[in-house]
TIVO-2410 file (N, C-alpha, C; in nm, 3 decimals):
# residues 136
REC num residu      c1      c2      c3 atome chaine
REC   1      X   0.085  -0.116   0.000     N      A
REC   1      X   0.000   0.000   0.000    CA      A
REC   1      X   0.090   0.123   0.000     C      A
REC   2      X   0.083   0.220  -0.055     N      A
REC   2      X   0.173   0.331  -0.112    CA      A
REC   2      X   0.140   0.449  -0.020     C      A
REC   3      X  -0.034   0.452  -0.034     N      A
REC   3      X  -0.056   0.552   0.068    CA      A
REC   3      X  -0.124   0.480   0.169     C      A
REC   4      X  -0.120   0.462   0.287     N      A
REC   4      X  -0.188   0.382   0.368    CA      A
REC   4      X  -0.290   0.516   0.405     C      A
REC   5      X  -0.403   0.469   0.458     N      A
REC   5      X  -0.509   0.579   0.526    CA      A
REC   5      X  -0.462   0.661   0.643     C      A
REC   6      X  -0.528   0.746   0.641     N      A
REC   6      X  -0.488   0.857   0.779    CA      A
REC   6      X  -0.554   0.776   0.881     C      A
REC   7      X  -0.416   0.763   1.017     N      A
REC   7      X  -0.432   0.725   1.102    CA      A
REC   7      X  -0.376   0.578   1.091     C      A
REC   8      X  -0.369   0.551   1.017     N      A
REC   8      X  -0.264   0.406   0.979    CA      A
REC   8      X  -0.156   0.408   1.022     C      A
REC   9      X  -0.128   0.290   1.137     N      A
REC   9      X   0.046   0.291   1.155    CA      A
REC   9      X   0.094   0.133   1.099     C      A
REC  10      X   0.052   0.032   1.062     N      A
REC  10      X   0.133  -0.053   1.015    CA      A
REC  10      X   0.070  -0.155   0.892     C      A
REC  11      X   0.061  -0.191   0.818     N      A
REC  11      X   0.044  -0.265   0.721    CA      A
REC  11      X   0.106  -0.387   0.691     C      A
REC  12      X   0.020  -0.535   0.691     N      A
REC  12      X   0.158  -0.601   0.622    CA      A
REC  12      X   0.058  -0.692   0.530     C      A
REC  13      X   0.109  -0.723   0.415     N      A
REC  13      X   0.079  -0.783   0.352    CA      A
REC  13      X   0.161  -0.939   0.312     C      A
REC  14      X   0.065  -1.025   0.313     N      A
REC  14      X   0.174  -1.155   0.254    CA      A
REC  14      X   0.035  -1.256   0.160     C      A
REC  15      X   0.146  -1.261   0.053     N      A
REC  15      X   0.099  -1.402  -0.004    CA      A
REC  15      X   0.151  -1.528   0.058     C      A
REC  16      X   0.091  -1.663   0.067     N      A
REC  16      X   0.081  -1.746   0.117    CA      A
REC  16      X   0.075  -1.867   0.041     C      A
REC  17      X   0.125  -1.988   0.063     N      A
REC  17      X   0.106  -2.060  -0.077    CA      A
REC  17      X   0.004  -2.132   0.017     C      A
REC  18      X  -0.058  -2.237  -0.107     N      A
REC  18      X  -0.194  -2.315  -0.035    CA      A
REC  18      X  -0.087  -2.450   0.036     C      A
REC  19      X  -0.086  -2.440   0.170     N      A
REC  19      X  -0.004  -2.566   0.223    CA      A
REC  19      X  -0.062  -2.543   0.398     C      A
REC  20      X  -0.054  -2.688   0.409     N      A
REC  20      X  -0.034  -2.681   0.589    CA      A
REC  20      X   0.042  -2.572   0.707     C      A
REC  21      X   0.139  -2.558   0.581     N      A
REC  21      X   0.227  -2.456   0.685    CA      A
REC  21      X   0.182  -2.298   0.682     C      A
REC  22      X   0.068  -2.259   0.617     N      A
REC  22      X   0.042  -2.147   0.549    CA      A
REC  22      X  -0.026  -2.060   0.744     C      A
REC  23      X  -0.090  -2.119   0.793     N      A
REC  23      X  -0.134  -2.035   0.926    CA      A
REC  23      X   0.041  -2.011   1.039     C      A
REC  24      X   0.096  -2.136   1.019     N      A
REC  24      X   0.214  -2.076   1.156    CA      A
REC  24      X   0.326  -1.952   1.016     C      A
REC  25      X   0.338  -1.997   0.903     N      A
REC  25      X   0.367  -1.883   0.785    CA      A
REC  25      X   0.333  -1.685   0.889     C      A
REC  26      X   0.191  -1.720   0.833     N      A
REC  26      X   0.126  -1.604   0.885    CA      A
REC  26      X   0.183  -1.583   1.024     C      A
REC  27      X   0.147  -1.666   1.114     N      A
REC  27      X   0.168  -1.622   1.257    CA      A
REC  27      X   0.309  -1.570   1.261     C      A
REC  28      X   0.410  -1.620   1.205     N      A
REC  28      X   0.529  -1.622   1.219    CA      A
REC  28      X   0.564  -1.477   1.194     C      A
REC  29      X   0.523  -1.467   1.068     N      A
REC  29      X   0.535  -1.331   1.005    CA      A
REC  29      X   0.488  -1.169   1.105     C      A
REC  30      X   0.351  -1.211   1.183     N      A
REC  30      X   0.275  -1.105   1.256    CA      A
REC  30      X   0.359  -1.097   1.332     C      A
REC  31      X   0.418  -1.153   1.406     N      A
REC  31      X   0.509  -1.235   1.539    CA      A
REC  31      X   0.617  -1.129   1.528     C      A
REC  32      X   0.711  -1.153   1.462     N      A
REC  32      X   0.827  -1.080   1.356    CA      A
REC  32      X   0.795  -0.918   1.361     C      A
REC  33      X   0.661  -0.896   1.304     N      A
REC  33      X   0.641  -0.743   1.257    CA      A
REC  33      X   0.614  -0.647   1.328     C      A
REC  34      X   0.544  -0.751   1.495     N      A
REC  34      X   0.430  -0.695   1.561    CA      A
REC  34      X   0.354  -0.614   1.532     C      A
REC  35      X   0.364  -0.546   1.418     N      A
REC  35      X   0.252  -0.457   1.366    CA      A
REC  35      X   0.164  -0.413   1.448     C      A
REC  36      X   0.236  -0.305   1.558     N      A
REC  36      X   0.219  -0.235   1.612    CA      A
REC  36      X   0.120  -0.249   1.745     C      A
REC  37      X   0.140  -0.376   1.746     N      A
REC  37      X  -0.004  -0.423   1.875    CA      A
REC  37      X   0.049  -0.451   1.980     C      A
REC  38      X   0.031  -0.456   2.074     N      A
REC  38      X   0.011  -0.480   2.188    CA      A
REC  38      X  -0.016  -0.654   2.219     C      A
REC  39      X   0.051  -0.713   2.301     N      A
REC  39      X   0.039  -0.866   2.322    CA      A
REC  39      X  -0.105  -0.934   2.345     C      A
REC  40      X  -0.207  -0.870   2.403     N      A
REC  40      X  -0.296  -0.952   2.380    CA      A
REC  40      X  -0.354  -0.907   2.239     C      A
REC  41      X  -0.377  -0.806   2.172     N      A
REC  41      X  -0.407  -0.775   2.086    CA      A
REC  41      X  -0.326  -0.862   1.955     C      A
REC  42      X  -0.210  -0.897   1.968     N      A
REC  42      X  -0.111  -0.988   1.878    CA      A
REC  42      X  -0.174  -1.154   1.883     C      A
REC  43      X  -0.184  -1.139   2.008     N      A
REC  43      X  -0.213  -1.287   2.019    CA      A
REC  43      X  -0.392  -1.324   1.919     C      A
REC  44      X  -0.409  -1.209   1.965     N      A
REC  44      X  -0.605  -1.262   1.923    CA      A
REC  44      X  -0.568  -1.280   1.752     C      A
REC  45      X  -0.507  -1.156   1.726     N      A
REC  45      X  -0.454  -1.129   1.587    CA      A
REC  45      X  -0.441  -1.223   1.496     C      A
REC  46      X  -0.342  -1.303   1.591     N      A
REC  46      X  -0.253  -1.468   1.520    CA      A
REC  46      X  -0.383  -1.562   1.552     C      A
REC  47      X  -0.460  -1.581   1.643     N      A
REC  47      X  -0.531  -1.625   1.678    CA      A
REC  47      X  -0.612  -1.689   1.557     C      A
REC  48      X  -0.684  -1.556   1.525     N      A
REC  48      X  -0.774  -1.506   1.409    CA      A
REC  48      X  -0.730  -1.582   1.280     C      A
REC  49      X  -0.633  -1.529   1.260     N      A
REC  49      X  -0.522  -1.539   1.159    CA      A
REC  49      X  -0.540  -1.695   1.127     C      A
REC  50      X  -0.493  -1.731   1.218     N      A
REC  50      X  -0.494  -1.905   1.143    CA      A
REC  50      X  -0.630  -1.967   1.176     C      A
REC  51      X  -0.734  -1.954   1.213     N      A
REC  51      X  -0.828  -1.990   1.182    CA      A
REC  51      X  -0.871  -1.992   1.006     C      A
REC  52      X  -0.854  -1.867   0.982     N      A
REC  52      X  -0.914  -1.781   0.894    CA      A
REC  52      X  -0.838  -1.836   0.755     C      A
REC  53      X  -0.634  -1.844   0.819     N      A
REC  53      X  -0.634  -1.885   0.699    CA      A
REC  53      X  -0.631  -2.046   0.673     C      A
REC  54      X  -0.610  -2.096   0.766     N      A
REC  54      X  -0.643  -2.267   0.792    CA      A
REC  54      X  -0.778  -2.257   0.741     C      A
REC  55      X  -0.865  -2.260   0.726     N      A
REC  55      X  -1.000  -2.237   0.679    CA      A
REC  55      X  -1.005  -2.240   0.524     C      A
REC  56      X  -0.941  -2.134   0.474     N      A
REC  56      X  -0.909  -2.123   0.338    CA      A
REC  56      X  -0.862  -2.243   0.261     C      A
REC  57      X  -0.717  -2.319   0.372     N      A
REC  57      X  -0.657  -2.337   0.295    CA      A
REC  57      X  -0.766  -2.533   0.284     C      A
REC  58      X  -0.806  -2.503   0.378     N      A
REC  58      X  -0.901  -2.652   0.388    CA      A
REC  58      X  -0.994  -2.641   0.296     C      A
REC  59      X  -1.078  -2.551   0.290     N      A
REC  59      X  -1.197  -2.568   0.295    CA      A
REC  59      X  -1.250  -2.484   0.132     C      A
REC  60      X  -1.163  -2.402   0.015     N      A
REC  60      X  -1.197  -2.328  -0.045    CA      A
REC  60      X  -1.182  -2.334  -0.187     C      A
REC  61      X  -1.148  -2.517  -0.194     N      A
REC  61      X  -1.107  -2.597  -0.333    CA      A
REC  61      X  -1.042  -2.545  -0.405     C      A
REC  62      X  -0.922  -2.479  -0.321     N      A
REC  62      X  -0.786  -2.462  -0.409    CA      A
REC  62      X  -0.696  -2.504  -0.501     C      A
REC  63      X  -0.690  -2.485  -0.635     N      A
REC  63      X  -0.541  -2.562  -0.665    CA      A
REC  63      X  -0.442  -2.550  -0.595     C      A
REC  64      X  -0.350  -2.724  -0.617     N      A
REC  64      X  -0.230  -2.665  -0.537    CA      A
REC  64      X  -0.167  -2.555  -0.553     C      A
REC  65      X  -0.079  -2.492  -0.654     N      A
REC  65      X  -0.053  -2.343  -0.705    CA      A
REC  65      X  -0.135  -2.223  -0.698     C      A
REC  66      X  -0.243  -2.225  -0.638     N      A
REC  66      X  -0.325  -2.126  -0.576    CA      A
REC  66      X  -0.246  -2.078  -0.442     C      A
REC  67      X  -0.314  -1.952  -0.384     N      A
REC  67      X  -0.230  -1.858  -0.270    CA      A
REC  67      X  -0.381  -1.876  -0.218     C      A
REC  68      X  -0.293  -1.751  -0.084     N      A
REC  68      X  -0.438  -1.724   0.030    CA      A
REC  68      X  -0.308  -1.625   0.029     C      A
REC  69      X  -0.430  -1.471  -0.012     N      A
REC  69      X  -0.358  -1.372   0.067    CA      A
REC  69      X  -0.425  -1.310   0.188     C      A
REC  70      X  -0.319  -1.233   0.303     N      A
REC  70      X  -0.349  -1.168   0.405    CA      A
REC  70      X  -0.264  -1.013   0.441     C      A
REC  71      X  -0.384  -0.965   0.415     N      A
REC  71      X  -0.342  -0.832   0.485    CA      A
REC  71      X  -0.347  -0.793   0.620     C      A
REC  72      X  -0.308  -0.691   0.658     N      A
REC  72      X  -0.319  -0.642   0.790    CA      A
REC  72      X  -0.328  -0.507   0.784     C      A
REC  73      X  -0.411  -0.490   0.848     N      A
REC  73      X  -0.420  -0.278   0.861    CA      A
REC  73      X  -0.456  -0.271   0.993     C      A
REC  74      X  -0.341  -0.169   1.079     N      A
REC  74      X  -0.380  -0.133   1.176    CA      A
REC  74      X  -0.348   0.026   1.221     C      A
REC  75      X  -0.480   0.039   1.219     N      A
REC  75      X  -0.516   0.184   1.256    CA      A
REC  75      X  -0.497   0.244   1.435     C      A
REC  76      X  -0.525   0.357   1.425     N      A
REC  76      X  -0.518   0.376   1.542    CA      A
REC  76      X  -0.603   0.335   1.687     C      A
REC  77      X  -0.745   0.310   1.616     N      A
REC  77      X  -0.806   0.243   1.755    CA      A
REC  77      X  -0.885   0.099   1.704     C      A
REC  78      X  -0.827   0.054   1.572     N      A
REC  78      X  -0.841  -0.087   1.538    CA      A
REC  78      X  -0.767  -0.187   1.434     C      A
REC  79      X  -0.774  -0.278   1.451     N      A
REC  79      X  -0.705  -0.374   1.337    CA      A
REC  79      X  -0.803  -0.448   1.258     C      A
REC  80      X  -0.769  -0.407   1.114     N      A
REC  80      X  -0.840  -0.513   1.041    CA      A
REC  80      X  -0.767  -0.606   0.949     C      A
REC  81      X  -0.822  -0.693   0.951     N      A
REC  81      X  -0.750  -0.819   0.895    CA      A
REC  81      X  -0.822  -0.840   0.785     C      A
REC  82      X  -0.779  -0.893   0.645     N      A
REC  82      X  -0.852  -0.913   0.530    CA      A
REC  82      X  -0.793  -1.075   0.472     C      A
REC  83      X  -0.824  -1.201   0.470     N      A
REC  83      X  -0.756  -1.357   0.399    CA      A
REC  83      X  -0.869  -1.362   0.256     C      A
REC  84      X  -0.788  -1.356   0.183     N      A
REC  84      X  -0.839  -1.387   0.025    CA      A
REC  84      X  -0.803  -1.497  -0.021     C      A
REC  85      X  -0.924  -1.599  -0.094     N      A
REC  85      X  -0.814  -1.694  -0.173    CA      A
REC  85      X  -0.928  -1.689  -0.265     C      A
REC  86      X  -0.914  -1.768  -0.379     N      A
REC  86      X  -1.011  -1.793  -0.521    CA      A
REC  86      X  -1.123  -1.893  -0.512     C      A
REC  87      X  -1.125  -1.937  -0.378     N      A
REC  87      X  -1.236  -2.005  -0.397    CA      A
REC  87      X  -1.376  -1.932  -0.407     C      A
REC  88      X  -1.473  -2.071  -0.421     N      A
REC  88      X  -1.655  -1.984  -0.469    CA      A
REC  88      X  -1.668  -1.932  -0.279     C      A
REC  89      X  -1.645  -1.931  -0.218     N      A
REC  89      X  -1.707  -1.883  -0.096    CA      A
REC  89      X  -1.788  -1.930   0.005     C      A
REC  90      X  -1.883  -1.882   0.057     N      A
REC  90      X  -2.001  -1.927   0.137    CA      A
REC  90      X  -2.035  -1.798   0.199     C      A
REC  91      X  -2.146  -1.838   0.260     N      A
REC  91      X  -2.252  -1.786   0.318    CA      A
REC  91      X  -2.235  -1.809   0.486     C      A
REC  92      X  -2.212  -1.685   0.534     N      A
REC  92      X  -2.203  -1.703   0.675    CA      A
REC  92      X  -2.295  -1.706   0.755     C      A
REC  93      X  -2.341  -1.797   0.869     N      A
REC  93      X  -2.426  -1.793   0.928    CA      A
REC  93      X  -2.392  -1.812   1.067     C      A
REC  94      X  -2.480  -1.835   1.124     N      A
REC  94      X  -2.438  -1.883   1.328    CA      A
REC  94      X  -2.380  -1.988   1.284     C      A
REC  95      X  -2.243  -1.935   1.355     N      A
REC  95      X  -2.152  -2.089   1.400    CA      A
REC  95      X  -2.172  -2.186   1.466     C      A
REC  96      X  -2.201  -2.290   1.455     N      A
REC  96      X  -2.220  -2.419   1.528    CA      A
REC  96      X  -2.193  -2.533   1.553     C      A
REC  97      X  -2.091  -2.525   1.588     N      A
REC  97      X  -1.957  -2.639   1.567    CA      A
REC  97      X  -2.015  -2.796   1.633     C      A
REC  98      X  -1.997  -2.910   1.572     N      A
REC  98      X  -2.043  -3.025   1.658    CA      A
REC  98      X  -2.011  -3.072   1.778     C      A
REC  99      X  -2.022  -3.079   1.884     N      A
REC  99      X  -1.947  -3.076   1.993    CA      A
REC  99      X  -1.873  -3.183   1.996     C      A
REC 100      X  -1.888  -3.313   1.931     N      A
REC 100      X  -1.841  -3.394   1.912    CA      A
REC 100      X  -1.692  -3.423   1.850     C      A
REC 101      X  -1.668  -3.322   1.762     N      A
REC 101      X  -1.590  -3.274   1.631    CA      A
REC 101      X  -1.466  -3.261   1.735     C      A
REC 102      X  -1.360  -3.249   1.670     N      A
REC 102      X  -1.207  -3.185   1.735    CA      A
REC 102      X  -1.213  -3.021   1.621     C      A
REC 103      X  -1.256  -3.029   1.503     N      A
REC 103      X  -1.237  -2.950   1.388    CA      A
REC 103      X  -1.369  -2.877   1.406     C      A
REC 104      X  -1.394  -2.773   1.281     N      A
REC 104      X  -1.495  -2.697   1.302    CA      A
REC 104      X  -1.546  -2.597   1.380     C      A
REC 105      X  -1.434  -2.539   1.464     N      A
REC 105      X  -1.490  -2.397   1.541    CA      A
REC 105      X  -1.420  -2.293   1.544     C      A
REC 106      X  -1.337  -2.261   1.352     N      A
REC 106      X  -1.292  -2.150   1.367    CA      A
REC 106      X  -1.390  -2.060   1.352     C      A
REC 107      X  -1.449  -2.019   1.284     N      A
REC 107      X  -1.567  -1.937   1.267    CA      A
REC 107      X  -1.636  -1.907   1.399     C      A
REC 108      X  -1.674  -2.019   1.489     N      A
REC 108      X  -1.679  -1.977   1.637    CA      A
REC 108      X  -1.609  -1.894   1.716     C      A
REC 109      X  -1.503  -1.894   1.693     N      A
REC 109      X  -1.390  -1.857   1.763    CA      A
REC 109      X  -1.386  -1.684   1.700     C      A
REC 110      X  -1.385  -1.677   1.576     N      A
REC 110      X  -1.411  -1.592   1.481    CA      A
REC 110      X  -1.518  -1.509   1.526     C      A
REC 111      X  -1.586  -1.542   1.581     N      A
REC 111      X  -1.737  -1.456   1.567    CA      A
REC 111      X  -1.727  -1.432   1.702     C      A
REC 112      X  -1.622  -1.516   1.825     N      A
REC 112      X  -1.637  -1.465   1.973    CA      A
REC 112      X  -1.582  -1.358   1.997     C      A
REC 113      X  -1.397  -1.378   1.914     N      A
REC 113      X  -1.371  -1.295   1.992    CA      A
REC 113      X  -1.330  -1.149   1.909     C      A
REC 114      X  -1.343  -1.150   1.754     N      A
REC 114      X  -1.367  -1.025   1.655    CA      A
REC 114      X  -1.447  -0.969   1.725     C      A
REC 115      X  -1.437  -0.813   1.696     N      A
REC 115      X  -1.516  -0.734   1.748    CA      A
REC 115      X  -1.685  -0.710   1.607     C      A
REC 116      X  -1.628  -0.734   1.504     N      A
REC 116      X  -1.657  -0.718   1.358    CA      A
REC 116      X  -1.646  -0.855   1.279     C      A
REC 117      X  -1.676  -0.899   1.196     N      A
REC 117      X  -1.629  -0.953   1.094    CA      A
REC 117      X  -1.725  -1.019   0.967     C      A
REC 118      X  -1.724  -1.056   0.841     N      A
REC 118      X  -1.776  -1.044   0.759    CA      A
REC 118      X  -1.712  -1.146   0.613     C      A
REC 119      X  -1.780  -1.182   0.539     N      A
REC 119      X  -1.770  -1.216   0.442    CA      A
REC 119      X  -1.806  -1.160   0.325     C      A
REC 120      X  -1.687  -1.162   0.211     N      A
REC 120      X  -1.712  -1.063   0.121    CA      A
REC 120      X  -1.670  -1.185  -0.049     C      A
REC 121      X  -1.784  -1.209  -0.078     N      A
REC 121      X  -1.744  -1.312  -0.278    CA      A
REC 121      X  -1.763  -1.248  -0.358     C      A
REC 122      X  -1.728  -1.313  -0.491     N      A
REC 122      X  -1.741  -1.253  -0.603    CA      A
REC 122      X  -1.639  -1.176  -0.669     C      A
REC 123      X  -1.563  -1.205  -0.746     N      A
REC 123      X  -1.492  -1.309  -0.787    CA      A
REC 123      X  -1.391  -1.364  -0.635     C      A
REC 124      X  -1.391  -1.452  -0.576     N      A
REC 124      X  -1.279  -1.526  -0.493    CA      A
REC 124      X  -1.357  -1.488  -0.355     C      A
REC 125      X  -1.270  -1.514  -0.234     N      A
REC 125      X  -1.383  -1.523  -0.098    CA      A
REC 125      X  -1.264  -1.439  -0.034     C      A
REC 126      X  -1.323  -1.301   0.038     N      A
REC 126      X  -1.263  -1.245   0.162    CA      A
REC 126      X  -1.308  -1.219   0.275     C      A
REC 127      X  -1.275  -1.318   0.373     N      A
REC 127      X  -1.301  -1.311   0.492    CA      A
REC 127      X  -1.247  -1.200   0.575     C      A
REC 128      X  -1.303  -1.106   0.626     N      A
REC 128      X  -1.263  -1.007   0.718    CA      A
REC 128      X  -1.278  -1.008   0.871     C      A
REC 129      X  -1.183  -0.939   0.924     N      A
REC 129      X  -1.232  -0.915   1.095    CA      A
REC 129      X  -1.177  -0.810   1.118     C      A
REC 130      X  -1.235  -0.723   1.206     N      A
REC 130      X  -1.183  -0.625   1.261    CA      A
REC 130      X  -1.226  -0.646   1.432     C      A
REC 131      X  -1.073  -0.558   1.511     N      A
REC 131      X  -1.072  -0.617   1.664    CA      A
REC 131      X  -1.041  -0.429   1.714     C      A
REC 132      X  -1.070  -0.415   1.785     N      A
REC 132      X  -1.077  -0.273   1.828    CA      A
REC 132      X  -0.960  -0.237   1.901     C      A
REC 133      X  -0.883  -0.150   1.914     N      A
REC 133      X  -0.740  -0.193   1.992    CA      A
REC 133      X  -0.785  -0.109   2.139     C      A
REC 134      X  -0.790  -0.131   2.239     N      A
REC 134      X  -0.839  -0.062   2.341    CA      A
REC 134      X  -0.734  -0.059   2.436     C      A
REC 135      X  -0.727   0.092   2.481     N      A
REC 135      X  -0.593   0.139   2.551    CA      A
REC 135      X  -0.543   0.044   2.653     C      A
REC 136      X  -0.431   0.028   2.707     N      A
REC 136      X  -0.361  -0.109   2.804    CA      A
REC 136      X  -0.381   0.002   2.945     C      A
***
């Protein structure tokens, strides 16, 4: 991003290849940049993060040579997170994970502890969240 928005202090962007290793990738990377957060705010961040992009990389009938990208924008009194990949998408609804399941409750997790978040298709699927950064 060339001009980031007023009130923007950090940005990071990464492409991601479609693989197992693609969420600790990400985490690793946030980890590294801290992009400007604050530790619990980092943690929810990464948190998020690999749900979101573990999700993708499961669930969004990727070719192998397909990506999942992730941005990061963090503003002054929030962070938003944006994971893109080419798949057709879905339709978000109440999360309801099987209790039975070990799998199935990122979107739970997603919807607890985002302050925001959203689904955006057409052409490819971007999952968003935004988390509010609230003074320490």
């Amino acid at each position: 991003m060339t001009n980031p928005p007023e009130g923007t202090q950090t940005t990071l962007s990464l492409t991601l290849p479609r693989s197992t290793q693609a969420p600790a990738t990400a985490r690793r990377a946030l980890t590294e940049a801290g992009a400007g957060l604050g530790s619990t705010a980092l943690h929810n961040v990464c948190l998020l993060v690999s749900e979101l992009v573990t999700n993708a990389v499961r669930h969004a009938h990727l070719e192998a040579d397909d990506s999942v990208d992730l941005e990061v924008v963090v503003y002054d009194e929030r962070v938003r997170v944006e994971v893109f990949d080419s798949g057709p998408g879905f339709v978000p609804g109440t999360p309801a994970p099987n209790l039975e399941e070990p799998s199935g409750w990122g979107l739970l997790i997603v919807d607890r502890v985002a302050d925001r978040w959203g689904v955006t298709t057409g052409p490819g699927t971007r999952v968003w969240f935004e988390l509010d950064l609230r003074p320490v």
